[in-house]
C-alpha positions in Angstrom: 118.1 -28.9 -97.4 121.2 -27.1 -96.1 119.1 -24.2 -94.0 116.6 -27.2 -92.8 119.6 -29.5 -91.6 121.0 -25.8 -89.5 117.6 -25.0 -88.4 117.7 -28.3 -87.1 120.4 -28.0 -85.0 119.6 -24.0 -84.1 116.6 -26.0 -82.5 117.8 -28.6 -80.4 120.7 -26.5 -79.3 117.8 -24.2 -78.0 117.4 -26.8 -75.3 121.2 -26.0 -74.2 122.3 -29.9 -74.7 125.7 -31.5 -72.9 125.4 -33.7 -76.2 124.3 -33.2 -79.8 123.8 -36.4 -82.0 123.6 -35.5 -85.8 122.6 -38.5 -88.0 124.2 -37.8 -91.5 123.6 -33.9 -91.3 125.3 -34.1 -94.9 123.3 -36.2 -96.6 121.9 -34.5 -100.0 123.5 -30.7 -99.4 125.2 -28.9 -101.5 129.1 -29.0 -100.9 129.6 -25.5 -99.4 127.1 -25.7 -96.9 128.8 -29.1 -96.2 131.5 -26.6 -95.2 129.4 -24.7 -93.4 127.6 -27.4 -91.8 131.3 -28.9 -90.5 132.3 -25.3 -89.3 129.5 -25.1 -87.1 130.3 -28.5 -85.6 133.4 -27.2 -85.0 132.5 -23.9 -83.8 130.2 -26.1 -81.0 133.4 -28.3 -79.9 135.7 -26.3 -79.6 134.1 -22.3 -78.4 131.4 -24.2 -76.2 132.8 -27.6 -75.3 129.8 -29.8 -76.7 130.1 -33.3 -77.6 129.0 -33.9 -80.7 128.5 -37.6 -81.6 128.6 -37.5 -85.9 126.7 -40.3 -88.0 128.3 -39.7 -91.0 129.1 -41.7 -94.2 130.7 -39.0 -96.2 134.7 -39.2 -94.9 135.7 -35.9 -95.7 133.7 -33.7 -93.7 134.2 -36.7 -91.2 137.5 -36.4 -90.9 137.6 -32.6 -91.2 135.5 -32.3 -87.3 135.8 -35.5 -85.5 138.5 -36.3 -83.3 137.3 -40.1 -82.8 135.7 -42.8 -84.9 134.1 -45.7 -84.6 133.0 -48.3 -87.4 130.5 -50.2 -86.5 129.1 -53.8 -88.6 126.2 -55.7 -87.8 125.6 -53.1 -84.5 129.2 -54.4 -83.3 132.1 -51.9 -83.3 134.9 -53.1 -85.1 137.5 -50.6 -84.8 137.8 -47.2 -83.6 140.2 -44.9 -82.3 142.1 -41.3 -82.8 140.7 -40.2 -86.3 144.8 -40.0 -87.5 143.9 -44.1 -87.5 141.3 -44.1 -89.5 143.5 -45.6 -92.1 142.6 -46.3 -96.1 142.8 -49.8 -95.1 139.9 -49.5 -92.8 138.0 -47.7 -94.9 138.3 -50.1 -97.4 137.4 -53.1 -95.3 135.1 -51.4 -93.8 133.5 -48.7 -95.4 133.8 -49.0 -99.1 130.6 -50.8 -100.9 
């Protein structure tokens, strides 16, 4: 799962994007290449200057590259701003099933 998710973005970043949208690029991997997964996200930001919007559901490696959020409900966002604000009580109302 982890090599198929970096293939993934190995191939669209082939096509020298401005913007790369990664829809839960966590979802069933293994923890460390989680941590690999967020370093390259990273690596992209910050060496190359590429926008990276993150659909992610997992907070840790969430908060760990993004700089932003946004929660959305019902296709509406509801609150967003600096990640710093992305409070427990947000999360809570919010996020937690």
């Amino acid at each position: 799962g982890g090599q198929q998710q970096q293939l993934a973005i190995g191939r669209a970043l082939v096509l020298d994007p401005t913007m790369l949208i990664l829809d839960e690029p966590t979802e069933g991997i293994q923890p460390n290449i989680v941590q690999e997964i967020g370093d390259i996200i990273n690596r992209l930001n910050k060496e190359i200057g590429l926008t990276v919007l993150l659909v992610e559901q997992k907070l840790p490696i969430t908060r760990r590259v993004a700089d932003h959020f946004v929660i959305l409900e019902r296709g509406r966002a509801v609150a967003n701003g600096e990640i710093s604000a992305l409070s427990d009580e947000l999360v809570t109302q919010y996020l937690t099933v």
